[in-house]
N, C-alpha and C positions, 0 to 999 in steps of 0.2 A: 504494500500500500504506500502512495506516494501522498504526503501531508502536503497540501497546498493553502496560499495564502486564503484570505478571507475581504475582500476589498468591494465594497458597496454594497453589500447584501448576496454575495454569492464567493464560493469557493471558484481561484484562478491560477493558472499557472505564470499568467503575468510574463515577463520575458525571460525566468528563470532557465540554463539549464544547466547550474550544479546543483548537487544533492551530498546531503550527508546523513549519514547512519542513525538511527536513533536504536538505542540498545534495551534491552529486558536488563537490570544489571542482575536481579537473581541469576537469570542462565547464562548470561556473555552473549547472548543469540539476537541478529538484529531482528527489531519487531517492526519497525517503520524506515521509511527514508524520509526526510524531510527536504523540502524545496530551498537554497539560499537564494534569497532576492538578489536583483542586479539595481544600481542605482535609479534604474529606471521605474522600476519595481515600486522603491520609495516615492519616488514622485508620482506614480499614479495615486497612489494612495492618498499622499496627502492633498493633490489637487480633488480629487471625491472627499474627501475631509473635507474642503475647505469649501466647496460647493454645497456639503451638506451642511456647514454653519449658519450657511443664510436665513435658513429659514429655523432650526432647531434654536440660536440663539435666542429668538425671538419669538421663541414658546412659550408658554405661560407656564407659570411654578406647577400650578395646577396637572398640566399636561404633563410635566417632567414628572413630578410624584407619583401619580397616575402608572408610567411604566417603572419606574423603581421599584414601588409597591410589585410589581407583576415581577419583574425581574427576580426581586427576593423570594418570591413564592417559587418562583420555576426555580430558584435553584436551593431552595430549600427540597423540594420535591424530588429534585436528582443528587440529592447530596451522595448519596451513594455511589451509584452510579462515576460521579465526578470522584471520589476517593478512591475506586478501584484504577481510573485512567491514571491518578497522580502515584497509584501505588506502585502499577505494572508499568509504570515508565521512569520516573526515580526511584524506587526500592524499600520506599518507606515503608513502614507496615501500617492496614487500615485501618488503625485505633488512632495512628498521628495523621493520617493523611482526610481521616473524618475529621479530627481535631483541627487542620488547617483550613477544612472547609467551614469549619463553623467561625474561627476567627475571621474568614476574608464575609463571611454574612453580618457580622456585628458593623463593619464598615460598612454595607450598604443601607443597612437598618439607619445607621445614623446619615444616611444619606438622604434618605426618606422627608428626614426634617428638612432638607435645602431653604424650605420658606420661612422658615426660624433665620437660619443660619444664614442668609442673603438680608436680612433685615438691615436696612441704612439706620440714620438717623436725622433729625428735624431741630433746626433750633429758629424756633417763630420771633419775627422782632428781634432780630441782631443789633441791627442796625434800626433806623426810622424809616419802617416802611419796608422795611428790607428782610427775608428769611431765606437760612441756608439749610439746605442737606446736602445729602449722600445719599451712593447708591453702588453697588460691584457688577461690573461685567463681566462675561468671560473672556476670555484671551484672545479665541482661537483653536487651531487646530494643535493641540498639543499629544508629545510622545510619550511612553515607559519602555524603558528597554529594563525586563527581571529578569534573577536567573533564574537556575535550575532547581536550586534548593526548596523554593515554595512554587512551582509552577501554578497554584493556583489564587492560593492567596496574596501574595506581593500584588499579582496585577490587580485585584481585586481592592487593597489599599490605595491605589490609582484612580482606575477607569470610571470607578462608580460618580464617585465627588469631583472629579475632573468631569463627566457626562452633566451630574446633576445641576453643576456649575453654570451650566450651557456651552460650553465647548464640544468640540469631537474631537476623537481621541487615533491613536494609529499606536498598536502594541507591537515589539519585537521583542517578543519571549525566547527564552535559552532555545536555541537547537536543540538540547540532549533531552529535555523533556516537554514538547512543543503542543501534544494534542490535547489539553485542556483549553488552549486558547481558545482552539478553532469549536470544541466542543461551548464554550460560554459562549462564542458569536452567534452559536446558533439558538439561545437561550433569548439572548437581548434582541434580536428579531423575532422570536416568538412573543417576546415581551410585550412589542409593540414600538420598538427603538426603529427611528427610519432609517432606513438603508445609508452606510457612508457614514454615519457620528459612529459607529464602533468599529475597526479595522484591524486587521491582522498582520503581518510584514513578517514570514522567517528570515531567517537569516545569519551569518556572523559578521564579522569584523567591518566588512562593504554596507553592508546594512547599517550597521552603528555610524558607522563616518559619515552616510547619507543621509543621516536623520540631520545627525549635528547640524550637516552644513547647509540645509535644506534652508531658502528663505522663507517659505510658507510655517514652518511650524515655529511659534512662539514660546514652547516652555517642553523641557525633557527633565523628567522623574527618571532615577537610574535608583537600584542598589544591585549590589556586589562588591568586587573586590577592592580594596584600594587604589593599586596602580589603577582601574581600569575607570573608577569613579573619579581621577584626577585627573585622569586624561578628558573625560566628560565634562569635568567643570571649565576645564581649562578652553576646550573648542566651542564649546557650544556657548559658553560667556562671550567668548571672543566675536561670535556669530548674532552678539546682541540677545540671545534668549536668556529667560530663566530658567534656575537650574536648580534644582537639589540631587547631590549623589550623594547617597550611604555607600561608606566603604567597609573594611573590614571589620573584625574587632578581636581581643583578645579579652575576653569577661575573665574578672579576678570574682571567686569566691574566696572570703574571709574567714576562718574557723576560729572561735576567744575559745581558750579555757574553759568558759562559763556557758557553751552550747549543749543543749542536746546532742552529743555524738552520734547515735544511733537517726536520728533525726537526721542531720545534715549528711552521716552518710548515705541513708536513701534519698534525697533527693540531687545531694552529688553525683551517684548515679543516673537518673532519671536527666541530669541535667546536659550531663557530658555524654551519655549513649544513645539518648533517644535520638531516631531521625540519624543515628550511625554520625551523631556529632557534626551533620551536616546542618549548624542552622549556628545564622549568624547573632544569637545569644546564647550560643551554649557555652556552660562553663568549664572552659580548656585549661586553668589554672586555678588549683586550690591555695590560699596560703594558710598554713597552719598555726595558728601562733602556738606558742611554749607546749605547754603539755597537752594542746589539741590535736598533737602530730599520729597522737592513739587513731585519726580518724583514719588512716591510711590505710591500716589492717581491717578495717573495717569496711572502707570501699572497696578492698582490692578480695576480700569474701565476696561481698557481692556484685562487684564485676565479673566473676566468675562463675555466678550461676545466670547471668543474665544470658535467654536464649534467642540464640541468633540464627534466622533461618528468612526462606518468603515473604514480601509483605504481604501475600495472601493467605498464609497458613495462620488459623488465627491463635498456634501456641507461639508464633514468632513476636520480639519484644523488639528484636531490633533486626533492622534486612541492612543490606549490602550499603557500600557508597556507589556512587555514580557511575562511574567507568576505570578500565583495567591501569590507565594512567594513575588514575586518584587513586586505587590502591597501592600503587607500586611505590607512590610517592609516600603517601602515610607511611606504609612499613619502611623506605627509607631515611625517613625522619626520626621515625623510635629506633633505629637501630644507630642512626647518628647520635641519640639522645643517652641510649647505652655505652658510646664508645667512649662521648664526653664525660661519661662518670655517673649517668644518673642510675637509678638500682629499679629493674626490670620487677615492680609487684606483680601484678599482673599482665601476660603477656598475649597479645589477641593476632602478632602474626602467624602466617601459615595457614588462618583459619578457613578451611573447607566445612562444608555442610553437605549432608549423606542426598544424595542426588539431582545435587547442584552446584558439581563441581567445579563448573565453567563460570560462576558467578565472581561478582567484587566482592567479595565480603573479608573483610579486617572485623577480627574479634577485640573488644573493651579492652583496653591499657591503662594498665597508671604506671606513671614513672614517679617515684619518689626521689627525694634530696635533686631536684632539679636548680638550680641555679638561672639569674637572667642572663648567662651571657652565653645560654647553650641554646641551639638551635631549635629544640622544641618548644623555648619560653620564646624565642624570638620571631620566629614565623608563627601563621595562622596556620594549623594546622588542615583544618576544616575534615574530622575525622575523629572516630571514637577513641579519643586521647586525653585523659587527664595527665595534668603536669602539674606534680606538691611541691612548696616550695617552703622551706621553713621559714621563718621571721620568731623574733624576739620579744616584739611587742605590738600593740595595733598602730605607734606610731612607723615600723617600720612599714607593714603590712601598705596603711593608706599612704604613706611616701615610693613602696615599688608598683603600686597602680596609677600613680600620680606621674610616675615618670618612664610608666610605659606610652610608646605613641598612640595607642587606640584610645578610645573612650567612649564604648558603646552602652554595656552594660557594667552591671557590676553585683555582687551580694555579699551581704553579713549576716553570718550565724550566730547568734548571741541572745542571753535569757534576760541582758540587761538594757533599759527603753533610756540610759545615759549616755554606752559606749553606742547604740545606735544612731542619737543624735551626732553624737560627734564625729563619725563615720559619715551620716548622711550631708554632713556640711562640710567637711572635709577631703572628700573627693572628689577631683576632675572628670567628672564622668554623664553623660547624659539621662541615661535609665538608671535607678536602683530599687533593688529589690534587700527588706529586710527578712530573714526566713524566708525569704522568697527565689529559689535561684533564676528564673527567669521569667524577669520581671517588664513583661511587652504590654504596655499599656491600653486597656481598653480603649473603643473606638472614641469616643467623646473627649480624647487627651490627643497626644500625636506622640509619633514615633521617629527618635532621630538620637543620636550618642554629638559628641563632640571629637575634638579632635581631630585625626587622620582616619574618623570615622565616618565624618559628614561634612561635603563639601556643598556649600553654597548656604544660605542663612534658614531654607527653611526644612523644616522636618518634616516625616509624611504621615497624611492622614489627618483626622482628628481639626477643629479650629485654625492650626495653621496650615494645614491642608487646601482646606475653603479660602484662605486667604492667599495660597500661590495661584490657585487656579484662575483667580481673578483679580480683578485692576477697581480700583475704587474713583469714582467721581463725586467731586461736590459742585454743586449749583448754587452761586449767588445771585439772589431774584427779587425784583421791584418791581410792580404794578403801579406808577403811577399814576392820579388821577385825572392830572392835568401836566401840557407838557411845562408849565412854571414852575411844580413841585419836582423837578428833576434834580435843582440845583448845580448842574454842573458846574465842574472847577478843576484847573492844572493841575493843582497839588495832589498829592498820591492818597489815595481815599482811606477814611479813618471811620471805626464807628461812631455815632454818637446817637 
């Protein structure tokens, strides 16, 4: 089956003719090919985008909610269905991949509201005679380029509130896991979305550089990796648009003396394996202060019974990572990670599962007495890899997440509501979670880290979300009743 774009309300092949592989990563076995756009590709799309603005802009709130509403039911209704496409094409298993389908539904819920959230304001009598407001438009034809790791929900953090906004939209979802796109397009035309405000574009690299440089599209949402979010910020600013790119991260969980140990070792687990550590808040580095270092034995026990197999079998907890690259590279990062000195607790290379030989699958690692200047605290791993690191105190603790470059997320384990505050106000970091290790803010907040986490000033989703998608206007306005009551004058106008 060849996966094709999705551009004005029909599936095309557009001027494409490379293709690349889309994988099962359970079996190694390819299941799809996917279409890579040609520049051409992009511009048809966006010109249908932009053709379809003219009249979607200038919808009524009414009519927008109207298919929102319809939207969330249809994909409430296929939630299934949609967690089996996200399972059988990244790896995940269906308990996280129903899980991401229900957070990319909480953003359209709060989407729903738009006519909340577009509210201007009024201020009567400013001046004599005189009253101002506001009011937000949308942009235009705006893009998301997501990857692979939430193929459904990232775009979903997008498309919804960039649509309800009034804008149309053009997505360029990962190659490696691409048919959820095309599967939501055909949702949002059943919804009742007209043809051209929601668009598809596969593709790699050609795609990405054609959006940037594209002068039709106004504003690009990106997350993934670092390098790759810089490079976005940087072209596509340069291009005159708006931009937010989320980059990597490297989330520090914190362990005090005074935690629940057994506690924070299950949800260390839960936090670093689920989704095979493919998610950009998962906690890739424990620090343990003083005597909380007992928690090590105690995750790397339960690292060890966690079962790792299909994301369709539903005894599986954790499925494979992506592709046979990202394995090869995890396992040789832990094995850098051992040569630098760190001490192998538990060990997840080699790991085969009984008739799924040809699959990605890297089994749960921890590395204890890991160090910052060793390569598995220093790269993102993006892979089921815990890295302990010891610290002394919680002063050193929040000084080595303060002066690592990420600053996505972050957590602290602790039974005391003192050292929390002072953690929570003491770290560089965007998200935190108390007890909490992965702490992705419901839809009516927004989602963004700091740092070499997130390039351009806004974060996604949530309030400032509504606020990239659109441009605000205020209006100063007089009725006079005569033209003598105009009083014009040189001088530069003042109220009175």
């Amino acid at each position: 089956m060849i996966l094709e774009h999705w551009i004005g309300g029909r599936f095309t092949g557009g001027d494409s003719t490379r293709r690349a592989p889309v994988h099962q990563p359970a079996t190694g076995e390819v299941r799809h090919e996917v279409l890579l756009a040609e520049r051409s590709d992009v511009d048809t799309a966006v010109r249908v985008a932009a053709a379809a603005f003219r009249d979607w802009s200038q919808s009524s709130l009414s009519a927008r909610t109207t298919i929102l509403f319809r939207f969330r039911e249809l994909i409430n209704a296929h939630r299934t269905e949609l967690a089996e496409i996200v399972s059988d094409e990244h790896g995940k298993v269906l308990s996280d991949a129903a899980g991401e389908v229900q957070r990319g539904l909480e953003v359209i819920e709060f989407a729903c509201g738009i006519p909340q959230l577009l509210k201007g304001s009024f201020s009567d009598q400013a001046s004599a005679g005189v009253d101002v407001f506001s009011y937000r438009e949308p942009l235009g034809v705006v893009a998301g380029i997501t990857p692979f790791n939430f193929p459904a929900m990232v775009p979903m953090w997008m498309h919804p509130i960039a649509i309800a906004c009034g804008n149309t939209f053009v997505l360029k979802p990962s190659e490696r896991d691409p048919s959820p796109a095309g599967f939501v397009a055909r949702l949002w035309q059943r919804a009742g979305l007209p043809d051209g405000v929601f668009n598809v574009v596969h593709g790699d690299r050609e795609a990405v550089d054609a959006i940037l440089a594209h002068p039709g599209v106004a504003a690009v949402s990106f997350v993934g990796s670092t390098p790759v979010a810089r490079h976005i910020h940087r072209e596509a600013s340069a291009a005159g648009k708006r931009v937010q790119a989320l980059g990597g991260a490297k989330n520090h969980a914190v362990i005090l003396p005074d935690a629940d140990l057994d506690f924070a070792a299950e949800h260390l687990v839960a936090s670093a394996f689920g989704s095979a550590g493919e998610r950009c808040m998962a906690v890739s580095a424990a620090v343990a202060v003083g005597s909380a270092a007992a928690v090590v034995d105690l995750v790397a026990e339960r690292a060890a019974k966690v079962r790792v197999g299909p994301g369709r079998d539903p005894a599986s907890e954790m499925g494979p990572v992506i592709t046979a690259a990202a394995k090869q590279r995890i396992e040789g990062l832990i094995s850098m990670g051992e040569r630098q000195g760190a001490a192998v607790a538990a060990d997840g290379r080699r790991d085969t599962v009984p008739g799924y030989e040809g699959g990605f699958f890297v089994g749960p690692t921890v590395l204890d007495r890991v160090t910052t200047g060793m390569d598995v605290y220093r790269e993102e791993i993006f892979g089921p890899v815990l890295s302990v690191i010891r610290a002394g105190d919680a002063d050193e603790a929040i000084n080595m997440i303060n002066n690592n470059p990420y600053g996505n997320g972050t957590a602290l384990f602790t039974s005391s509501g003192a050292a929390a505050r002072r953690f929570q106000r003491g770290v560089h970091v965007g998200m935190i979670g108390i007890n909490v290790p992965i702490p992705v803010p419901m839809a009516y907040y927004s989602f963004g880290g700091w740092k070499d986490s997130l390039f351009g000033q806004s974060p996604i989703y949530g309030p400032e979300g509504v606020a990239f998608y659109t441009r605000s206007k205020v209006i100063t306005q007089r009725w006079p009743e005569t033209a003598a009551a105009s009083e014009a004058s040189l001088h530069f106008p003042t109220a009175r």
